[in-house]
TORMI-445906 format. One record per residue (C-alpha): residue in one letter; x, z, y. Coordinates in steps of 0.5 Angstrom, whole numbers, padded with zeros to 4 digits, always signed. Layout:
AXZY;...
// end
This chain:
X-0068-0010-0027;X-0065-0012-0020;X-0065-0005-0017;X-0063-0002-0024;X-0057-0006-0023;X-0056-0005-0015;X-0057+0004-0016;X-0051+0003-0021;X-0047+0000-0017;X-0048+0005-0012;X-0048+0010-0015;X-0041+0007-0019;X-0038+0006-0012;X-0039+0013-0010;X-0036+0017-0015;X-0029+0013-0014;X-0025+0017-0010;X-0022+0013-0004;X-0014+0011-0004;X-0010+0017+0000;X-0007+0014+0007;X+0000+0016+0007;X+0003+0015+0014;X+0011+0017+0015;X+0017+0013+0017;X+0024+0010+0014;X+0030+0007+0014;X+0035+0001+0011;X+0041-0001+0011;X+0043-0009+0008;X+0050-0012+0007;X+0052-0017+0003;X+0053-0011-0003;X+0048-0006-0003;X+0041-0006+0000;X+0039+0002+0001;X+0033+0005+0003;X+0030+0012+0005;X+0024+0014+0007;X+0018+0020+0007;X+0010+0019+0008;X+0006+0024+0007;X-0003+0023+0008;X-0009+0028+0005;X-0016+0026+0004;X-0019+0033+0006;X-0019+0035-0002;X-0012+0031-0004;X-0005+0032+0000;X+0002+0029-0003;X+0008+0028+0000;X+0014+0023-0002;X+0021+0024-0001;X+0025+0018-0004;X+0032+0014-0003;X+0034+0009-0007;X+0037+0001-0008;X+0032-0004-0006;X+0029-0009-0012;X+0030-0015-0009;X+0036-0019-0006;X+0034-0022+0001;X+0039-0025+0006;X+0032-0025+0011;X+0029-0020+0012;X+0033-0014+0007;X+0026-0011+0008;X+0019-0014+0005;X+0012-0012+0007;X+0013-0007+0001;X+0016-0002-0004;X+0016+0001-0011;X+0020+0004-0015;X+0021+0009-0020;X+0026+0016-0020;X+0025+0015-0029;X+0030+0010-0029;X+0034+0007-0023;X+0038+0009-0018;X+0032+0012-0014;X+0032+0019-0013;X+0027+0023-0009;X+0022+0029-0010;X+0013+0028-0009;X+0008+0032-0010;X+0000+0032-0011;X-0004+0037-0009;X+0001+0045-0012;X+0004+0039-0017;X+0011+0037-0015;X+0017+0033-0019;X+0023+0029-0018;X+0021+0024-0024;X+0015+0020-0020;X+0013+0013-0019;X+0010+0009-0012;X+0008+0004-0009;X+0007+0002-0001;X+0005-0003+0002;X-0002-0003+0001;X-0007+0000-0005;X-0001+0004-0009;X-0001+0010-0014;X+0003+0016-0014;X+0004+0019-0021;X+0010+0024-0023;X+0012+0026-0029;X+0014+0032-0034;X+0021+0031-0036;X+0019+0027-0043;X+0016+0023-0038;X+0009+0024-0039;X+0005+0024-0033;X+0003+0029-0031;X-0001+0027-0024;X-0003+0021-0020;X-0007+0019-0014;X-0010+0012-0011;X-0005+0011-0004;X-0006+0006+0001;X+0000+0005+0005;X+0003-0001+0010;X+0011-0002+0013;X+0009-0003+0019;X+0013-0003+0027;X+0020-0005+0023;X+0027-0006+0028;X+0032-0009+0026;X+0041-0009+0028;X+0046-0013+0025;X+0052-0009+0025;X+0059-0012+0023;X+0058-0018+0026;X+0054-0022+0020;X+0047-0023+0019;X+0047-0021+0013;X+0049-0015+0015;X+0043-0011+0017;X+0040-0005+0019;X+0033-0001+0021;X+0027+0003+0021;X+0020+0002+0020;X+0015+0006+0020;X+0009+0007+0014;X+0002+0007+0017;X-0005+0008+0012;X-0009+0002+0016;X-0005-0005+0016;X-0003-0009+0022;X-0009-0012+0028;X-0007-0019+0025;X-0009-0017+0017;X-0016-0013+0021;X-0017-0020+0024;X-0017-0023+0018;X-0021-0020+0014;X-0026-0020+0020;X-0026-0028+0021;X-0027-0029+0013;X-0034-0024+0014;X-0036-0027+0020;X-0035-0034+0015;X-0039-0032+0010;X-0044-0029+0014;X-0045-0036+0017;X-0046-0040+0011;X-0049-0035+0008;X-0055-0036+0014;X-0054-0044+0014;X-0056-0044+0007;X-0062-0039+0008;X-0064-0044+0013;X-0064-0050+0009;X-0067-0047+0003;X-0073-0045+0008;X-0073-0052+0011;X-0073-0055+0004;X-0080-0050+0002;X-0083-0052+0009;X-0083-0060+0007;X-0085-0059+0001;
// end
């Protein structure tokens, strides 16, 4: 049963296609009233290849930073505009997100969708100026990359290294439990 159960997990994990990495750059700019951003990314896995152009007001307002650790918009029903394309399949009409695993779906114009795709993507390599003299008042770029930062890496690494260590502890006092009985 047991190899039943591992042959389908297996099996299962390789039917599923993995994200397709976008890599690009962009731009914003925040003041006390707007908060606009653009950007493009592009990526292909060997059989898929999408684009993304888009330019729209950000979600959130943030007197920090201006920019967080994603985006996600929609040209169906905000102030974003913007062209994307999977594969030979391109629309204005579209929805993304980055800023790690996404999906990019486009959209007919009654808005059903007609393409969507895994993505992963991260903001990294931000710059900032402050223009106006204000802090609110900021300006910058940054750049969008398929892999996350050295930190995240880092991270992940210390977690597996965590649970290979107290997987081996725990091997090592069952079998001492077994050897004194």
């Amino acid at each position: 049963m047991k190899k039943l159960i591992l042959g389908l997990g297996l099996f299962s994990s390789a039917c599923i296609a993995a994200p397709v990495g976008l890599t690009g750059s962009g731009m914003f700019s925040c003041d006390i009233i707007d908060q606009v951003y653009g950007f493009s990314a592009q990526g292909s896995d060997g059989t898929n290849t999408v684009s993304i152009f888009v330019g729209g007001l950000l979600g959130q307002q943030s007197f920090t930073s201006c920019i967080g650790t994603s985006l996600s918009g929609s040209t169906l029903f905000s102030a974003t505009m913007g062209q994307a394309s999977i594969n030979d399949i391109s629309s204005p009409r579209f929805s993304f997100s980055i800023g790690g695993p996404g999906t990019l779906t486009l959209f007919d114009v009654s808005q059903r969708p007609i393409a969507s795709i895994s993505t992963v993507g991260y903001i990294g390599n931000v710059t900032y100026t402050t223009f106006n003299q204000s802090p609110r008042d900021i300006a910058g770029r940054f750049a969008v990359v398929a892999t996350p930062e050295p930190a995240t890496w880092t991270l992940c690494a210390a977690g597996l290294g965590t649970v290979f260590l107290r997987r081996r502890r725990r091997t090592h006092r069952s079998e001492a439990l077994r050897g004194g009985v």
